[in-house]
C-alpha positions in Angstrom: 153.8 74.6 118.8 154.8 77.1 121.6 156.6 79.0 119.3 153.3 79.4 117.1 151.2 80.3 120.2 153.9 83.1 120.9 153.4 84.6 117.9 149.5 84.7 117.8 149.1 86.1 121.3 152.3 88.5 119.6 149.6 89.3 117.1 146.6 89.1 119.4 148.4 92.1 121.5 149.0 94.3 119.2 145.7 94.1 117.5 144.6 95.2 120.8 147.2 98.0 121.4 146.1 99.6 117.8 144.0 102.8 118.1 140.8 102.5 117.6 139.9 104.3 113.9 138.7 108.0 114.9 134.9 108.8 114.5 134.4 110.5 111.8 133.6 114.2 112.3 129.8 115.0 112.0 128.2 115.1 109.1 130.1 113.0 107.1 126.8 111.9 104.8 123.9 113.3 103.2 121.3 114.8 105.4 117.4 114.7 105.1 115.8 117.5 105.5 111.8 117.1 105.9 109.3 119.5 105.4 105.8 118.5 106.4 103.8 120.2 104.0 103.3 120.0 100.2 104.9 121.2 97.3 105.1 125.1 96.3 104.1 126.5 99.8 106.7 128.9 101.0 108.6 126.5 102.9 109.1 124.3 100.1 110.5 127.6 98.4 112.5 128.8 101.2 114.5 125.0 101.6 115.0 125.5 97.7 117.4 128.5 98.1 118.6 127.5 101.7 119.6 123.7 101.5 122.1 124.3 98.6 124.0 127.0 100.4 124.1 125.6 103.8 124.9 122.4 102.2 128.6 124.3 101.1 128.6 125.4 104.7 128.4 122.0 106.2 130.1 120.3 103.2 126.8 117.1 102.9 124.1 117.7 101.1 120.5 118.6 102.5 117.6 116.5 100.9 114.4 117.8 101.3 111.6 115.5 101.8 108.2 116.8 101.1 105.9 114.0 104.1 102.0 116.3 104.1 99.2 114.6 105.9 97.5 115.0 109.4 97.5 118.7 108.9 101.6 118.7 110.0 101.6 116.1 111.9 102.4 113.4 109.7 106.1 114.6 108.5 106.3 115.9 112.4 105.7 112.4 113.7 108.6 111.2 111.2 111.2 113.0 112.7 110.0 112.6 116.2 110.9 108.8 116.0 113.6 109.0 113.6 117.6 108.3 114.8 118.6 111.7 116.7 122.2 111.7 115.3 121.8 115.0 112.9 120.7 113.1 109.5 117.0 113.9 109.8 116.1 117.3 110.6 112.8 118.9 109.8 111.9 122.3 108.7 108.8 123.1 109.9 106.6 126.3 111.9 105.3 127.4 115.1 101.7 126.1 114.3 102.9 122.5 113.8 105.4 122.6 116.8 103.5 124.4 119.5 99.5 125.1 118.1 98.2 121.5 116.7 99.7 119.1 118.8 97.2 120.6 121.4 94.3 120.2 119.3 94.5 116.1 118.0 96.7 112.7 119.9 100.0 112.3 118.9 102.3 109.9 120.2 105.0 112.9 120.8 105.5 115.7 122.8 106.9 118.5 120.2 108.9 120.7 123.3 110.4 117.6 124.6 111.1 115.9 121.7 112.7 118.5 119.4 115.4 121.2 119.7 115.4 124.0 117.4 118.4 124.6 115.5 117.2 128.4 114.0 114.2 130.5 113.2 115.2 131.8 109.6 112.6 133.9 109.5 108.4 135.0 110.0 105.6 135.3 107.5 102.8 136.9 107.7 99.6 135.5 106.1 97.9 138.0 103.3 94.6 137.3 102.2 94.6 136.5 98.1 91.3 136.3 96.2 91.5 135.9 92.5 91.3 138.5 90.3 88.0 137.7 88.9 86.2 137.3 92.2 83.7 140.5 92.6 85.3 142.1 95.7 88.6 143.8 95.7 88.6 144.7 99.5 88.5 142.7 103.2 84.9 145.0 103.3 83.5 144.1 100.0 84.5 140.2 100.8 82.6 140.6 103.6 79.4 141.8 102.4 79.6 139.6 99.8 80.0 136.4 102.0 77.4 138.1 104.2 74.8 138.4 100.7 76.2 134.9 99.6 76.1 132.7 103.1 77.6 129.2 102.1 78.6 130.1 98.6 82.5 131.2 99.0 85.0 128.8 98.6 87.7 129.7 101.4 90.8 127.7 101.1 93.3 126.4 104.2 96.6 125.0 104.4 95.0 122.4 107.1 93.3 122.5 110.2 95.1 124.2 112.7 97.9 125.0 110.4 99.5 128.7 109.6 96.7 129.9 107.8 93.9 128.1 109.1 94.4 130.1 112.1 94.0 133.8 110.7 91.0 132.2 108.6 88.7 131.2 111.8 90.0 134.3 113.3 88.7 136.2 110.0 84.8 134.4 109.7 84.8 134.8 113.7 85.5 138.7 113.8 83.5 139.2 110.8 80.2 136.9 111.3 80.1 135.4 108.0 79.7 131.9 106.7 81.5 130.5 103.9 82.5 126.7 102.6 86.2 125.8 104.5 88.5 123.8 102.1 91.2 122.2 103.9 94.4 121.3 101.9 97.9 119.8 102.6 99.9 122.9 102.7 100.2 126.5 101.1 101.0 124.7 97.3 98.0 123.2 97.2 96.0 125.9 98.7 97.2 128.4 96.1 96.5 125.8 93.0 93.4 125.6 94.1 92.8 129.5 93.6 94.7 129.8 90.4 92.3 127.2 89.4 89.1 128.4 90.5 88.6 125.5 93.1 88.9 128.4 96.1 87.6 132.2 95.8 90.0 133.1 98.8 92.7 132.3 101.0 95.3 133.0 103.2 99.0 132.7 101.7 102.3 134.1 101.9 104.2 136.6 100.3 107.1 134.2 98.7 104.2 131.9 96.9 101.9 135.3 96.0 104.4 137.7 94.5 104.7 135.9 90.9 100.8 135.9 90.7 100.1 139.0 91.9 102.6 140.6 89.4 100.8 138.7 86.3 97.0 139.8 87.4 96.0 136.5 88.4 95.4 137.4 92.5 94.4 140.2 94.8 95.8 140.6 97.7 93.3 142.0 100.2 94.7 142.5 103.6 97.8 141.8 106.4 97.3 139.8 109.1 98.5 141.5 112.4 98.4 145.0 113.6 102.0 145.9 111.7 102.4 145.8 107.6 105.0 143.0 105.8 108.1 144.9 106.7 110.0 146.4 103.4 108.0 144.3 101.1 108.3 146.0 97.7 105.0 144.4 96.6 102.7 144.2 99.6 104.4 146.7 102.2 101.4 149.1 101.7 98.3 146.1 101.9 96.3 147.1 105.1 96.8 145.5 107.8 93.5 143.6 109.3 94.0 145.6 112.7 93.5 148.9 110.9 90.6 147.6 109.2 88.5 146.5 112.2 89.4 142.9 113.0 92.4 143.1 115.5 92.1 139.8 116.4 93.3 138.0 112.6 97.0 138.4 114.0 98.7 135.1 113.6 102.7 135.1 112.7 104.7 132.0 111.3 108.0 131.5 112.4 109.8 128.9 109.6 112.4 127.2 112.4 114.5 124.2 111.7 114.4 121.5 114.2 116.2 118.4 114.9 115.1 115.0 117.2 116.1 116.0 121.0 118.4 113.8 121.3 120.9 115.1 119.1 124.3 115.0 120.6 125.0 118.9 122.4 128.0 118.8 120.0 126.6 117.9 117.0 123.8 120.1 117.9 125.9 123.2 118.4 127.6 122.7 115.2 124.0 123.2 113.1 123.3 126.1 115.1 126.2 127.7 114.3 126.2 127.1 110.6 122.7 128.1 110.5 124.2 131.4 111.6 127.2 131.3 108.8 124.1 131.1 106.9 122.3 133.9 108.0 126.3 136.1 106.8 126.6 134.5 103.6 125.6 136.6 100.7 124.3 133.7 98.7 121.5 133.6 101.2 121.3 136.9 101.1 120.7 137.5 97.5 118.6 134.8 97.8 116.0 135.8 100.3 116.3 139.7 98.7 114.8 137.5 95.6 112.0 136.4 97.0 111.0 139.5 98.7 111.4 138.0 102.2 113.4 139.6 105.3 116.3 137.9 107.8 114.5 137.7 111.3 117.4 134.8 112.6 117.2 133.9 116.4 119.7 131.1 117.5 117.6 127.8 118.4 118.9 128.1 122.2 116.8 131.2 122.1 114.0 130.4 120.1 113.5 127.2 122.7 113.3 129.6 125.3 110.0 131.2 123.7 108.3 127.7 122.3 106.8 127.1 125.9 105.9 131.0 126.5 103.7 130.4 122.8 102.3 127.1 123.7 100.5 128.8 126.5 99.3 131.6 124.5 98.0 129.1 121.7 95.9 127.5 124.1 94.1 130.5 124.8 93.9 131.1 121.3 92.2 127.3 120.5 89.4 128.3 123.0 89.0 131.9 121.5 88.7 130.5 118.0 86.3 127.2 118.7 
């Protein structure tokens, strides 16, 4: 009997003296990447080219998960509670992370809660009108909403959202009334002009550029006080600045985030292969395709500027209201 208990406390040590298995190195499974906004908008295009080639970099794949509703906040409010060990991120813009959660509750707080991994890149909104609408410039829209009070369909990704912002900024600098359709996200915004549904809208060059090319869409005017950067299609559209209504200036920054929480290590292992990324020439090809620029910043920096914006959007909700 001794003998037997001298061999199970034999067994009982060395099961104790055995290493421990080593954690396995981060990621070692499929990530989720969510986008809070709808199908075709140019995030939902961007993620199409990006997740495949940073999934090579990382060796997991990248998911996307389209989560619209509550104009951002919806998809937002996802991540915020998910698990902050790297394997939900979210890929959303500086509207939905420093604008709208000043403007409606939400049980998070979108500078403490997140950490930016990278700002890819910035978009600036363009105002599309279909081709068979009877104005072909930002003047002749206005006149004609001016003539037609209440009878122009004018299209928006969502209240408060990316180009909700440089609409109200539009109707406010030029005086006119028109009908405000909100939908969830650029997609849906620019199906409802290829349709007829909307007479006008702000988009984005990524979603545009097919339509444009096959006569569907006019593009109108830039807005900001600088033209798209290099764009072969729309580097020579008029800015709304040189056409009299400075104000319509509103950029969006397309920034990957992840839950605050995130282990600094893990953390620091995104952000740099966010900046492989930005080298590789997959991407590069890639973005050259879609007629979009590189504009990278590091998330360490980027977090530096979120709280500098957030005070500057707050001044833009009471200029706009």
């Amino acid at each position: 009997m001794k003998g037997i208990r001298y061999l199970w406390l034999l067994a009982l040590a060395a099961v104790i003296a055995a290493p421990l298995p080593a954690a396995a190195e981060y990621p070692d499974r499929p990530i989720t990447l969510v986008i809070p906004l709808g199908a075709g908008g140019s995030h939902d295009l961007h993620a199409r080219g990006i997740t495949g080639i940073i999934s090579d970099i990382i060796g997991q794949p990248m998911v996307v998960k389209l989560v619209p509703g509550a104009s951002g906040m919806k998809g937002t409010g996802e991540v915020a509670k998910a698990k902050p060990d790297g394997y939900t991120l979210l890929f959303t813009h500086n509207a939905f992370d420093q604008l709208r959660p000043q403007t409606v509750d939400v049980p998070f707080d979108t500078l403490k809660d997140f950490k930016t991994v990278a700002r890819i890149n910035f978009g600036q909104p363009i105002l599309v009108a279909r081709a068979d609408r009877p104005y072909k410039t930002v003047d002749e829209f206005i006149a004609y909403a001016k003539a037609n009070p209440g009878q122009v369909n004018f299209g928006h990704s969502g209240v408060w959202g990316a180009t909700h912002i440089p609409t109200v900024q539009l109707l406010k600098s030029a005086g006119i009334k028109v009908n405000l359709i909100p939908h969830k996200g650029g997609g849906p915004l620019l199906r409802a002009i290829l349709s007829g549904e909307d007479d006008i809208g702000f988009l984005f060059a990524t979603q545009t550029r097919p339509h444009f090319k096959a006569g569907k869409v006019r593009v109108l005017g830039v807005a900001g006080d600088t033209p798209i950067p290099n764009d072969p299609d729309f580097g020579n559209v008029p800015t709304m600045a040189s056409l009299g209504h400075p104000d319509v200036a509103f950029t969006m920054d397309r920034i990957f985030m992840a839950p605050a929480g995130m282990s600094d290590k893990d953390l620091q292992y995104l952000r740099d292969s966010f900046e492989q990324l930005i080298d590789n020439k997959s991407f590069q090809r890639f973005i050259s395709s879609i007629g979009e620029n590189v504009m990278f910043m590091r998330g360490e920096e980027y977090d530096k500027l979120r709280p500098v914006r957030y005070e500057s959007y707050t001044d833009l909700i009471e200029s706009v209201k």
